[in-house]
mmCIF file of the N, C-alpha and C atoms, coordinates in Angstrom:
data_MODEL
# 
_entry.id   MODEL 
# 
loop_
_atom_site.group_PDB 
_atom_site.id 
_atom_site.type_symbol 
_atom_site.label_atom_id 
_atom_site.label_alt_id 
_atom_site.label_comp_id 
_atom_site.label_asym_id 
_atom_site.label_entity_id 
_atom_site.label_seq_id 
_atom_site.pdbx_PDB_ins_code 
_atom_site.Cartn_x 
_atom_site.Cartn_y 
_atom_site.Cartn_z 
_atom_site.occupancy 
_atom_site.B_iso_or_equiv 
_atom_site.pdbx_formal_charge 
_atom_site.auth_seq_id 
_atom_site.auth_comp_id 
_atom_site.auth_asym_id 
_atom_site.auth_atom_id 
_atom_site.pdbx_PDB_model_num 
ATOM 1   N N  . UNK A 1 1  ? -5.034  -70.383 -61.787 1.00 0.00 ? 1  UNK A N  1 
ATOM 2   C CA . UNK A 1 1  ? -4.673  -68.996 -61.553 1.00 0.00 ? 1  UNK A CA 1 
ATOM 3   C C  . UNK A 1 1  ? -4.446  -68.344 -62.921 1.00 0.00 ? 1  UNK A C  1 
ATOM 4   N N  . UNK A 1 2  ? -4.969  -67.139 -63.093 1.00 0.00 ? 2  UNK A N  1 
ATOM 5   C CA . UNK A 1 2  ? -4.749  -66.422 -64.169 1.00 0.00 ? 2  UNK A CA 1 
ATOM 6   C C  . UNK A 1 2  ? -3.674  -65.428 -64.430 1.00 0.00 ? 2  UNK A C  1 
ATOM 7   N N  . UNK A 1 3  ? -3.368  -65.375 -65.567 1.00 0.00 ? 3  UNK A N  1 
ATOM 8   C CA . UNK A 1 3  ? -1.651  -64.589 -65.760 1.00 0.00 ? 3  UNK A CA 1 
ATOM 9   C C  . UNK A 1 3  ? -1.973  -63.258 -64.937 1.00 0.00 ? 3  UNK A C  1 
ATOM 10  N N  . UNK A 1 4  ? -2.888  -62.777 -64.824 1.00 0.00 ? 4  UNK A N  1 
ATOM 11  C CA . UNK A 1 4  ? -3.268  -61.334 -64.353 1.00 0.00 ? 4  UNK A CA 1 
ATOM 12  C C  . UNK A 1 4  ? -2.376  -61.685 -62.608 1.00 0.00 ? 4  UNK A C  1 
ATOM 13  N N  . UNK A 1 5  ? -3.835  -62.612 -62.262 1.00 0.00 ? 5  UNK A N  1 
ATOM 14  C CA . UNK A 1 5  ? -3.551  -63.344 -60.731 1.00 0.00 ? 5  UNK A CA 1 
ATOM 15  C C  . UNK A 1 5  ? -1.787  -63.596 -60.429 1.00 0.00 ? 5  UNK A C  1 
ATOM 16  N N  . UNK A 1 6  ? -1.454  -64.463 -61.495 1.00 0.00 ? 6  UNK A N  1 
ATOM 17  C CA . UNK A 1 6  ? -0.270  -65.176 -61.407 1.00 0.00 ? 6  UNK A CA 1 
ATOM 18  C C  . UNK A 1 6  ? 0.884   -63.765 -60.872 1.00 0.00 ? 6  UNK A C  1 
ATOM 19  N N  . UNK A 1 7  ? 0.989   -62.992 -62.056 1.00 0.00 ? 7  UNK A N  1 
ATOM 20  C CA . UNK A 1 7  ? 1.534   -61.612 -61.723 1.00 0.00 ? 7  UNK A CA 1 
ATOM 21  C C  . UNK A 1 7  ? 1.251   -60.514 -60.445 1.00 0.00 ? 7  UNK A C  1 
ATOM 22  N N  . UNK A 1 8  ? 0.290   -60.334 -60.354 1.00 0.00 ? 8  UNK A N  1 
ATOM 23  C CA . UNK A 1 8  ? 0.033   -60.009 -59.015 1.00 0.00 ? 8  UNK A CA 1 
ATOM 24  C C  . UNK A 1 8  ? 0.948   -60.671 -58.011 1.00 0.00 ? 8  UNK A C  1 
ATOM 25  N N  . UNK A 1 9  ? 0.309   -61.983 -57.585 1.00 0.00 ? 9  UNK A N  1 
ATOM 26  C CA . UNK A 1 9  ? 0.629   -62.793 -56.639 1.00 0.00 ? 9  UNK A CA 1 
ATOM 27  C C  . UNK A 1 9  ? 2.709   -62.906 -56.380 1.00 0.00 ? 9  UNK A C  1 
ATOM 28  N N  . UNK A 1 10 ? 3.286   -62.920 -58.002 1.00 0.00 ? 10 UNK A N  1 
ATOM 29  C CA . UNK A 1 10 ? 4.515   -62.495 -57.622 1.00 0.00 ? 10 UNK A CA 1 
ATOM 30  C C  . UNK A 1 10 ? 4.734   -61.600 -57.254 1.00 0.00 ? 10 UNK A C  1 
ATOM 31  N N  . UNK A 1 11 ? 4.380   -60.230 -57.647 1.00 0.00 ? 11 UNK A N  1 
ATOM 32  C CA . UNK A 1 11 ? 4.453   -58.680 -56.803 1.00 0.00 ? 11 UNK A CA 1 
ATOM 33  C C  . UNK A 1 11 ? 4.408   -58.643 -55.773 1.00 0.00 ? 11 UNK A C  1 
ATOM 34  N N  . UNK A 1 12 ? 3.393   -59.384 -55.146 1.00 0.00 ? 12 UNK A N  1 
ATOM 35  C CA . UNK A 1 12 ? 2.980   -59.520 -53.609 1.00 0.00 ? 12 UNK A CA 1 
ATOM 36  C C  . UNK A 1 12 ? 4.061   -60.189 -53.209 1.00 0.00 ? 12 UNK A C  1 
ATOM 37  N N  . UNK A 1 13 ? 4.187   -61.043 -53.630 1.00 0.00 ? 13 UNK A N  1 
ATOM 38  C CA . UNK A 1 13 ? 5.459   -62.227 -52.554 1.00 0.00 ? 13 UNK A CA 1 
ATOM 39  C C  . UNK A 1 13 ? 6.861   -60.882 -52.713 1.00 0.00 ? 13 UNK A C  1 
ATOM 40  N N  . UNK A 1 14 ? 7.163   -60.481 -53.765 1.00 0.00 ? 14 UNK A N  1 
ATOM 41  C CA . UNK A 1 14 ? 8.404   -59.212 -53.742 1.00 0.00 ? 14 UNK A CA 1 
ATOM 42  C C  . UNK A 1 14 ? 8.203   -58.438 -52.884 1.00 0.00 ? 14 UNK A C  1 
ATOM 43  N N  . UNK A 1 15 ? 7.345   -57.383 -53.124 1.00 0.00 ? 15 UNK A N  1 
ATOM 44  C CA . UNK A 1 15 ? 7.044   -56.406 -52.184 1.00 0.00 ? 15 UNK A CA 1 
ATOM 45  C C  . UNK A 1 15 ? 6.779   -56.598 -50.841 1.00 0.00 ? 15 UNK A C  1 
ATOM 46  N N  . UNK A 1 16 ? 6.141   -58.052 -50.236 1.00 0.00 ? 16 UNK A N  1 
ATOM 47  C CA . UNK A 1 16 ? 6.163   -58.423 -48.522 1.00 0.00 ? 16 UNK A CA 1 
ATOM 48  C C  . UNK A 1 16 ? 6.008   -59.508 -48.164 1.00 0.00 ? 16 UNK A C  1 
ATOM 49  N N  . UNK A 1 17 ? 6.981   -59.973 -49.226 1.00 0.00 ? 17 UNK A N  1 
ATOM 50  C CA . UNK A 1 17 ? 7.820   -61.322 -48.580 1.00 0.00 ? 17 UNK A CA 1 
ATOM 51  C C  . UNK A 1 17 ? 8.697   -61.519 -47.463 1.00 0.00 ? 17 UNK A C  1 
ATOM 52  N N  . UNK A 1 18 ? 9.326   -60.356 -47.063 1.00 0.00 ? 18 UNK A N  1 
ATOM 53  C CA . UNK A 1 18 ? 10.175  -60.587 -45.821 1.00 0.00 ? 18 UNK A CA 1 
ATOM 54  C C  . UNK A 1 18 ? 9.214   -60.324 -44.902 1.00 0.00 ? 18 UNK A C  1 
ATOM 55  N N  . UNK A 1 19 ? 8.186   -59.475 -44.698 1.00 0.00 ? 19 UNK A N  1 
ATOM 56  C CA . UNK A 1 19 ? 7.361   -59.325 -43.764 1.00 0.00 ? 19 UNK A CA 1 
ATOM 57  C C  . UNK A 1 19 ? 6.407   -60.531 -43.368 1.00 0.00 ? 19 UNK A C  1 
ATOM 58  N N  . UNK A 1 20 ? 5.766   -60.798 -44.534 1.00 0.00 ? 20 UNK A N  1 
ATOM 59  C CA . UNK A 1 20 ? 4.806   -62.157 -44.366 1.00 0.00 ? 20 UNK A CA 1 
ATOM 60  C C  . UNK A 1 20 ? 5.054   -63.115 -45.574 1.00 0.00 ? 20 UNK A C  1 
ATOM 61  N N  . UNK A 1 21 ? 4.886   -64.395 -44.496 1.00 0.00 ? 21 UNK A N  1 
ATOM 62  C CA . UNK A 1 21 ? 4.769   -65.673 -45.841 1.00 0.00 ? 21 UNK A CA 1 
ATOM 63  C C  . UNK A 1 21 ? 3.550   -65.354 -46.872 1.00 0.00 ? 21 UNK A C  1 
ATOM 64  N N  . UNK A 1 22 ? 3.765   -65.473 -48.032 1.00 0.00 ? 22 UNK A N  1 
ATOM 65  C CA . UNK A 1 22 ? 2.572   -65.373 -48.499 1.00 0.00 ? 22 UNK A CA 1 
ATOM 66  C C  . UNK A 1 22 ? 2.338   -66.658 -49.384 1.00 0.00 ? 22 UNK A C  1 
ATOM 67  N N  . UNK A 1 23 ? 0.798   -67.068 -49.749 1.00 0.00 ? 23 UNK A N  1 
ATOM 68  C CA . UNK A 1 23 ? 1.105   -68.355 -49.764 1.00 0.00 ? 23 UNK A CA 1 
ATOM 69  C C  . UNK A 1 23 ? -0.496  -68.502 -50.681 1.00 0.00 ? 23 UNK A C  1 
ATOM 70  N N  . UNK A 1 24 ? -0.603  -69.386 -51.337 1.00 0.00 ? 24 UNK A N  1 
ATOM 71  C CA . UNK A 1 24 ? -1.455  -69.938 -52.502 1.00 0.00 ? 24 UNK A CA 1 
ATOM 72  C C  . UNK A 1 24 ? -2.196  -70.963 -52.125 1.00 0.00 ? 24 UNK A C  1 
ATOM 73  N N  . UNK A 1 25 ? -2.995  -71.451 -51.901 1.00 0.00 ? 25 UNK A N  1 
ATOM 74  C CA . UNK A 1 25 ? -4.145  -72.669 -51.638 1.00 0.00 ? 25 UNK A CA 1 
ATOM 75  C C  . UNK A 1 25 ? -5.239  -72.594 -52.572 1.00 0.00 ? 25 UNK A C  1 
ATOM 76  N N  . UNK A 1 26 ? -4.891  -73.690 -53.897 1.00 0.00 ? 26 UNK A N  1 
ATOM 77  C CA . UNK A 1 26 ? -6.331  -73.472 -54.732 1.00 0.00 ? 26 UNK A CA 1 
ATOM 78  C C  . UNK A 1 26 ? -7.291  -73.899 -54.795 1.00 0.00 ? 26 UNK A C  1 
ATOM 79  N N  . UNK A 1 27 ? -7.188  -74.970 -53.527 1.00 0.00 ? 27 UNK A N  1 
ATOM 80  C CA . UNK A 1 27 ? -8.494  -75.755 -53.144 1.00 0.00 ? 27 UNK A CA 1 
ATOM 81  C C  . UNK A 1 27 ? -9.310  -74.616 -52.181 1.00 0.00 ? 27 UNK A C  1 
ATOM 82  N N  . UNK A 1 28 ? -9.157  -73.915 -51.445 1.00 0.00 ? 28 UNK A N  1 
ATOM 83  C CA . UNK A 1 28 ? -9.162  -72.663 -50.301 1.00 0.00 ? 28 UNK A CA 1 
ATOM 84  C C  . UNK A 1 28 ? -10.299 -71.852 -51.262 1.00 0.00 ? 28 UNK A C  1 
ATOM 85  N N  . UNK A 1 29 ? -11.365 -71.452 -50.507 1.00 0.00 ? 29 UNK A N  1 
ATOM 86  C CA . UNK A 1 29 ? -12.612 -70.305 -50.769 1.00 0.00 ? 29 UNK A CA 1 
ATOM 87  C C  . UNK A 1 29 ? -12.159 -69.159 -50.683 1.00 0.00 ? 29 UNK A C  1 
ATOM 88  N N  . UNK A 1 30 ? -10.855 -68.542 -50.361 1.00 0.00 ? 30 UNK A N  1 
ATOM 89  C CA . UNK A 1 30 ? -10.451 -68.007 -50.345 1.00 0.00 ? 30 UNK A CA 1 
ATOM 90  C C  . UNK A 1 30 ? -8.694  -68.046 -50.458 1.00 0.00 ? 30 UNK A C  1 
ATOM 91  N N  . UNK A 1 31 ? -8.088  -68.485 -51.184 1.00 0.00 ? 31 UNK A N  1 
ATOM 92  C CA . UNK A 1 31 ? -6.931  -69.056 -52.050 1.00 0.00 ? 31 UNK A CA 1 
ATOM 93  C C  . UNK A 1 31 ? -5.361  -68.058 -51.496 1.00 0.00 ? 31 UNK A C  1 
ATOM 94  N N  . UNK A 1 32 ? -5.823  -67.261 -51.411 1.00 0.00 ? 32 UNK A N  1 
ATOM 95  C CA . UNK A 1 32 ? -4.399  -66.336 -51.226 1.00 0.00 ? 32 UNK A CA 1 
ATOM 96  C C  . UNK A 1 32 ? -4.659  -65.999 -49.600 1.00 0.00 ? 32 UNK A C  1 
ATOM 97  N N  . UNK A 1 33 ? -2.951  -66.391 -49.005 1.00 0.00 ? 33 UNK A N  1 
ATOM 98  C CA . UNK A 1 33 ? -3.223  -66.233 -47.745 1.00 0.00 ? 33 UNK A CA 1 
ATOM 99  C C  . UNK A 1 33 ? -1.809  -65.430 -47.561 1.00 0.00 ? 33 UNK A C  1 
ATOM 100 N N  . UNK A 1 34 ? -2.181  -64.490 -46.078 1.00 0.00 ? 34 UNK A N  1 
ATOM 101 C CA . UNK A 1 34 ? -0.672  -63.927 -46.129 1.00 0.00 ? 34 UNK A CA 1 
ATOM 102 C C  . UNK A 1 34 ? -0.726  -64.035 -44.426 1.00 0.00 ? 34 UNK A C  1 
ATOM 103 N N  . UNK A 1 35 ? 0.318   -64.401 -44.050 1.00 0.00 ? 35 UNK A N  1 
ATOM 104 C CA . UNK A 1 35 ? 0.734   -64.484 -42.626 1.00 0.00 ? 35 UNK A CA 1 
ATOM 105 C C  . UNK A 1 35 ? 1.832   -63.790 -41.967 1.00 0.00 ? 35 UNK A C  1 
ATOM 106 N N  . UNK A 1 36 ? 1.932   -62.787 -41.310 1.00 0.00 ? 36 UNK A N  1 
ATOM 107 C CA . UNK A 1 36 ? 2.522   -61.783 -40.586 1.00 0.00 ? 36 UNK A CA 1 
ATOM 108 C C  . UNK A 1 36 ? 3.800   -62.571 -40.013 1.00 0.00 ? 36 UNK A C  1 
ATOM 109 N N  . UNK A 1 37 ? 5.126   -62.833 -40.273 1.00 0.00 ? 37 UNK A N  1 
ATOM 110 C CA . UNK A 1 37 ? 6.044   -63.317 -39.908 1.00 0.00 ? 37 UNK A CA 1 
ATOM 111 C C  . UNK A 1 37 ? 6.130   -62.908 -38.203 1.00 0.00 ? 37 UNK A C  1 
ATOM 112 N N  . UNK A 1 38 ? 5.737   -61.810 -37.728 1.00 0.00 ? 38 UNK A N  1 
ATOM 113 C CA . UNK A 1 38 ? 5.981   -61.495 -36.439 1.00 0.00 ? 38 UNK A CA 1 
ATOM 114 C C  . UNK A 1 38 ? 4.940   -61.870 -35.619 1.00 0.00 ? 38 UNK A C  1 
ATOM 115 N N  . UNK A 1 39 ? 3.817   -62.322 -36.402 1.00 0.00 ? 39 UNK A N  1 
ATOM 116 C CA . UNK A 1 39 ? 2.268   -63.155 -35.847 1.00 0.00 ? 39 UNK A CA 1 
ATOM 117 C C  . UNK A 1 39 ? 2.205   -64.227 -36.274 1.00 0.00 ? 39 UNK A C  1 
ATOM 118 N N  . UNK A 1 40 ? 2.443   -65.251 -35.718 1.00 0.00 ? 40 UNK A N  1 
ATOM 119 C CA . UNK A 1 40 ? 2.330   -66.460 -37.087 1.00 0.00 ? 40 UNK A CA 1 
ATOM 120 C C  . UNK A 1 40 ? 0.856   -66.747 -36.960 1.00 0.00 ? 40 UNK A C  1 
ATOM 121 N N  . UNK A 1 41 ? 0.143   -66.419 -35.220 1.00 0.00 ? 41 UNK A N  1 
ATOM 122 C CA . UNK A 1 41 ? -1.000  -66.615 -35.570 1.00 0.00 ? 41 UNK A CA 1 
ATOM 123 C C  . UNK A 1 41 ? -2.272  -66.445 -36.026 1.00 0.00 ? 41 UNK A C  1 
ATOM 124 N N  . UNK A 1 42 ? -1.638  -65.252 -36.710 1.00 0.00 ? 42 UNK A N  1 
ATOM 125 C CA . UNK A 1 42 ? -2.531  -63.954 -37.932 1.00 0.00 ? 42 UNK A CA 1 
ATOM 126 C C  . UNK A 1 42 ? -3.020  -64.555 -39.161 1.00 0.00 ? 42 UNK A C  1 
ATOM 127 N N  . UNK A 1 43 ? -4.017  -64.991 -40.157 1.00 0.00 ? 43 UNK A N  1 
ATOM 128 C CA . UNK A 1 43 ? -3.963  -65.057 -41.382 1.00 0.00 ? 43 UNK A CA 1 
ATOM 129 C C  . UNK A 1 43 ? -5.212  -64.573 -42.006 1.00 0.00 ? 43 UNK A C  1 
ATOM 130 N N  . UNK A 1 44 ? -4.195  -63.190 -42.749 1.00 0.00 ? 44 UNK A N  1 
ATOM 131 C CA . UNK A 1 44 ? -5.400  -62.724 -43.833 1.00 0.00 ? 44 UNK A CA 1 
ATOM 132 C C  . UNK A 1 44 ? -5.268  -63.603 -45.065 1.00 0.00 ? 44 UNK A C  1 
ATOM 133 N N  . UNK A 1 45 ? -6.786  -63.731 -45.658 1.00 0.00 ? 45 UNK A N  1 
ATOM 134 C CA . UNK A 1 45 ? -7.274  -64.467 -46.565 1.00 0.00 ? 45 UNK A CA 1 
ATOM 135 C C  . UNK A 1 45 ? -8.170  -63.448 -47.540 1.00 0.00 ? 45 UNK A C  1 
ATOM 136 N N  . UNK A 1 46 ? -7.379  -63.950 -49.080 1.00 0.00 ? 46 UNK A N  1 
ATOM 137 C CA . UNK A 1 46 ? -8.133  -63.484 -49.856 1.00 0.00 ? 46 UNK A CA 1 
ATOM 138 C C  . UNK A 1 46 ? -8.553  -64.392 -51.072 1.00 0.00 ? 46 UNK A C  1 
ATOM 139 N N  . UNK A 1 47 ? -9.783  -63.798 -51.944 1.00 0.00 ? 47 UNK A N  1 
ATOM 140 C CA . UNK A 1 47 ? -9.733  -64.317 -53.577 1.00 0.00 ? 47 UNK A CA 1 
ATOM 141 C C  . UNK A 1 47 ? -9.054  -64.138 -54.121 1.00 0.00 ? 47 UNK A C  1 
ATOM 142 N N  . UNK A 1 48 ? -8.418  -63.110 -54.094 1.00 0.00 ? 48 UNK A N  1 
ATOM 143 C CA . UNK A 1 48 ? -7.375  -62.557 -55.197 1.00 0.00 ? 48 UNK A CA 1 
ATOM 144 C C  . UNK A 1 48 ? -6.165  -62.086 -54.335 1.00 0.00 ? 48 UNK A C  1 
ATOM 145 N N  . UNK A 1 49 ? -5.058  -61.971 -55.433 1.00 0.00 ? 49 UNK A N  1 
ATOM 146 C CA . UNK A 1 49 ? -3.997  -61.573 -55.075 1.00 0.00 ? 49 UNK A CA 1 
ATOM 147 C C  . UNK A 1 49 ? -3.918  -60.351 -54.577 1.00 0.00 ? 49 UNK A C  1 
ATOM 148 N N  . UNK A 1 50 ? -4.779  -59.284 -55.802 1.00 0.00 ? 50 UNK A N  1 
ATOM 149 C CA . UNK A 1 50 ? -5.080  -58.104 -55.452 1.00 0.00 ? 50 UNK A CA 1 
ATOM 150 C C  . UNK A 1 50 ? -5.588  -57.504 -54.023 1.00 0.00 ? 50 UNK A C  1 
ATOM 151 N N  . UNK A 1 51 ? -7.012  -58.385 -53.668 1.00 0.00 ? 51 UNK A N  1 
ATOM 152 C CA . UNK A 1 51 ? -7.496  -57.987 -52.684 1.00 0.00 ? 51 UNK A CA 1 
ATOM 153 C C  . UNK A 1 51 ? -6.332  -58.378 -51.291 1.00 0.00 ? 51 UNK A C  1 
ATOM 154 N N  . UNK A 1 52 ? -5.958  -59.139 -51.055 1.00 0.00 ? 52 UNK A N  1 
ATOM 155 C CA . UNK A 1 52 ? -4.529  -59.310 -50.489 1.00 0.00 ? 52 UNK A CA 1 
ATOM 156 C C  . UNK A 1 52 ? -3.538  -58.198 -50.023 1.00 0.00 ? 52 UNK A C  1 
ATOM 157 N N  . UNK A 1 53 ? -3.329  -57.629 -51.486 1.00 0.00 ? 53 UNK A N  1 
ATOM 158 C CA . UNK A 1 53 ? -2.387  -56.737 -51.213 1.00 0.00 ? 53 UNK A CA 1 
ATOM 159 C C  . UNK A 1 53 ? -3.008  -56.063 -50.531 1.00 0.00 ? 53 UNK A C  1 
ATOM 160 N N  . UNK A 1 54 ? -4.152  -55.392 -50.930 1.00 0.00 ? 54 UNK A N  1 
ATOM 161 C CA . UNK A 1 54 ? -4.672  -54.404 -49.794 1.00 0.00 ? 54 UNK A CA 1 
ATOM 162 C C  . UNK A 1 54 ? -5.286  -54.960 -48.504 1.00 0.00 ? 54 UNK A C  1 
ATOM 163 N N  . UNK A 1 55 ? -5.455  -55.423 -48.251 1.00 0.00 ? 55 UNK A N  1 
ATOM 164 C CA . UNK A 1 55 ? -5.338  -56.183 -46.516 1.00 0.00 ? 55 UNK A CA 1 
ATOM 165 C C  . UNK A 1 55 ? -4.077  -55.805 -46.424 1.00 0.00 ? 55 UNK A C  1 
ATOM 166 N N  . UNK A 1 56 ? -2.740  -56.811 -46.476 1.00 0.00 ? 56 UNK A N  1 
ATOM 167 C CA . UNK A 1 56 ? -2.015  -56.759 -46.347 1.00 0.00 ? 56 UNK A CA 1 
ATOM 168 C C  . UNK A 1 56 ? -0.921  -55.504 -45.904 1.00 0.00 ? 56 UNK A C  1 
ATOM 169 N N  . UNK A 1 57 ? -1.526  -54.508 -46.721 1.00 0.00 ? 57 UNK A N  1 
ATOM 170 C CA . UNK A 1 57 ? -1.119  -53.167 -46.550 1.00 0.00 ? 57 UNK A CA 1 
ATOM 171 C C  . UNK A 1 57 ? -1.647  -52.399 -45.298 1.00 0.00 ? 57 UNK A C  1 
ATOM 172 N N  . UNK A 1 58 ? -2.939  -52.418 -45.224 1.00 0.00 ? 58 UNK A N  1 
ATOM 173 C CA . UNK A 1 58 ? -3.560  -52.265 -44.033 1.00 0.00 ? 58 UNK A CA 1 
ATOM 174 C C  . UNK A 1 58 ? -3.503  -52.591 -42.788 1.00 0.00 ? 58 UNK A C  1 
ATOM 175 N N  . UNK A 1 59 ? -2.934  -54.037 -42.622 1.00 0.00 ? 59 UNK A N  1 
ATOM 176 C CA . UNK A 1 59 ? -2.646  -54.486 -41.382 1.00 0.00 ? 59 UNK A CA 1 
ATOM 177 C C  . UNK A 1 59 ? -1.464  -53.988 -41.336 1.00 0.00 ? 59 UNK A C  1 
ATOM 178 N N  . UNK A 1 60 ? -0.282  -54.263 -42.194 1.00 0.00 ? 60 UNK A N  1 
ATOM 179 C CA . UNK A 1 60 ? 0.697   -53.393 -41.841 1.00 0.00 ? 60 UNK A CA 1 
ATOM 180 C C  . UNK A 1 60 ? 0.669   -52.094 -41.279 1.00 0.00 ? 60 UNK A C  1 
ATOM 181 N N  . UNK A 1 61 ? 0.356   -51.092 -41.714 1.00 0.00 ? 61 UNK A N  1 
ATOM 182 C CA . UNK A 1 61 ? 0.131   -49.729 -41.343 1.00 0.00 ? 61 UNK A CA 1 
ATOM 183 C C  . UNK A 1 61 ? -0.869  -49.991 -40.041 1.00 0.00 ? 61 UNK A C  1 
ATOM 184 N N  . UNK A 1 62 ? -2.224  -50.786 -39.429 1.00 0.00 ? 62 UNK A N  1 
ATOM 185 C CA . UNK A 1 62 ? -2.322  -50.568 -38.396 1.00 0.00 ? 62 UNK A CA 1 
ATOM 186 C C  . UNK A 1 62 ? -1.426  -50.998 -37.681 1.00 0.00 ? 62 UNK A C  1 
ATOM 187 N N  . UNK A 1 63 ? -0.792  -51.727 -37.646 1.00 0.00 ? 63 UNK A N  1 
ATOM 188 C CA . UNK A 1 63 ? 0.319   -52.244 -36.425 1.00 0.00 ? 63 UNK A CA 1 
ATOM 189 C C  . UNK A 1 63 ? 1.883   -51.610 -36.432 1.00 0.00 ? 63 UNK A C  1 
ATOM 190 N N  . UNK A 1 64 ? 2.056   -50.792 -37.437 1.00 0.00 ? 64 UNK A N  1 
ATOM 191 C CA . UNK A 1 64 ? 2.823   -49.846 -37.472 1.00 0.00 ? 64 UNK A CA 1 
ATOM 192 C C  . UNK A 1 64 ? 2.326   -48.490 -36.552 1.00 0.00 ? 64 UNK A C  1 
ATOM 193 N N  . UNK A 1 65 ? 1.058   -48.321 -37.165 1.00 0.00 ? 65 UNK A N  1 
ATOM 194 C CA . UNK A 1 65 ? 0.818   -47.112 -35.813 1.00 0.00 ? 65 UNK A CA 1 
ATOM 195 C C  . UNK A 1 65 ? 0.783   -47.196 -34.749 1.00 0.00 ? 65 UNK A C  1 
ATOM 196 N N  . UNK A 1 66 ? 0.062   -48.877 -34.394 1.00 0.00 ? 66 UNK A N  1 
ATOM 197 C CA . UNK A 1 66 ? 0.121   -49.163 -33.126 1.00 0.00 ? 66 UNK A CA 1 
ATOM 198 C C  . UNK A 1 66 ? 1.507   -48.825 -32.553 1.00 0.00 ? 66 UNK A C  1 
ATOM 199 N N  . UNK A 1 67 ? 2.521   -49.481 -33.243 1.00 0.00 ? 67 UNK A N  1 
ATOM 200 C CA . UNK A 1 67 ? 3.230   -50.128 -32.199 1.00 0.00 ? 67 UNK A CA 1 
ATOM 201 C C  . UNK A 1 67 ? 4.530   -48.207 -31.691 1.00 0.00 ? 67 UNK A C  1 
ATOM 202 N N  . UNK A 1 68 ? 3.634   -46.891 -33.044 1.00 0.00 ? 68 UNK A N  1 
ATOM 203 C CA . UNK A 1 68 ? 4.783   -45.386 -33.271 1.00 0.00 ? 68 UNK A CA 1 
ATOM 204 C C  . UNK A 1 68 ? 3.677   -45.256 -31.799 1.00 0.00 ? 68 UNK A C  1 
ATOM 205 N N  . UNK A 1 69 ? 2.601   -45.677 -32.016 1.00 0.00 ? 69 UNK A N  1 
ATOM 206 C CA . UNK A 1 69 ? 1.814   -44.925 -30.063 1.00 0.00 ? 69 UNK A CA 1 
ATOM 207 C C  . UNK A 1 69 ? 2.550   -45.280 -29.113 1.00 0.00 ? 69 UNK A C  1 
ATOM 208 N N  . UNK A 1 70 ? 2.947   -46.832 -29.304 1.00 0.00 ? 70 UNK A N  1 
ATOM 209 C CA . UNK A 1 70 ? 3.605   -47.191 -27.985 1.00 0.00 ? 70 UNK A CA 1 
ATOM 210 C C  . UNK A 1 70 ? 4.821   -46.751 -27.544 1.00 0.00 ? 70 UNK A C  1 
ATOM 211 N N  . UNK A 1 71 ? 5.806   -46.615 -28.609 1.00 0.00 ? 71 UNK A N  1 
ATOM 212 C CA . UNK A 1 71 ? 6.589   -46.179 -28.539 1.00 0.00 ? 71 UNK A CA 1 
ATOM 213 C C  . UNK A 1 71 ? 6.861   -44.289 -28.158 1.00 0.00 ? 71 UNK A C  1 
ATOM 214 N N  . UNK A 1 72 ? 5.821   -43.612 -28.177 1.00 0.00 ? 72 UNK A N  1 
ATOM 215 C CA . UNK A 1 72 ? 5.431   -42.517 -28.087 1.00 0.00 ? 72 UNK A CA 1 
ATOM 216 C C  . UNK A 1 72 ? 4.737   -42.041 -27.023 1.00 0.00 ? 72 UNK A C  1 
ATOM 217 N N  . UNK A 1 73 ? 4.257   -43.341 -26.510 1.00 0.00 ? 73 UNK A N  1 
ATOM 218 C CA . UNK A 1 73 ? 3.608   -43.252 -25.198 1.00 0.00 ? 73 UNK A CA 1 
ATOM 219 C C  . UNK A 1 73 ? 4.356   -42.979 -23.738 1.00 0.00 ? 73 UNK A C  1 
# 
């Protein structure tokens, strides 16, 4: 992992660590994994830490809207 990666990858675990485990596999084709604490059986997978975050962000916000419809419904 590269200091760039390395840094990232701590940002990520700060910023949505209570939300999802996030988690490192460097044998993995895709190495950075983040798992939705309220889904355990969810896992986005990325190359990078970076690309991660943005998944990560994304699924959040869809299941945030989902869940302002339901509640709205």
């Amino acid at each position: 992992m590269s200091l760039e990666e390395h840094d990232q990858y701590a940002m990520l675990q700060d910023d949505w660590g209570t939300l999802y485990d996030i988690t490192h596999h460097p044998d993995a084709a895709q190495p950075f994994h983040a798992t939705p604490r309220a889904d355990p059986h969810t896992v986005l997978r990325a190359g990078t830490p970076r690309v991660l975050r943005m998944m990560v962000r994304h699924h959040h916000t869809s299941r945030t809207r989902a869940a302002t419809r339901t509640v709205a419904s």
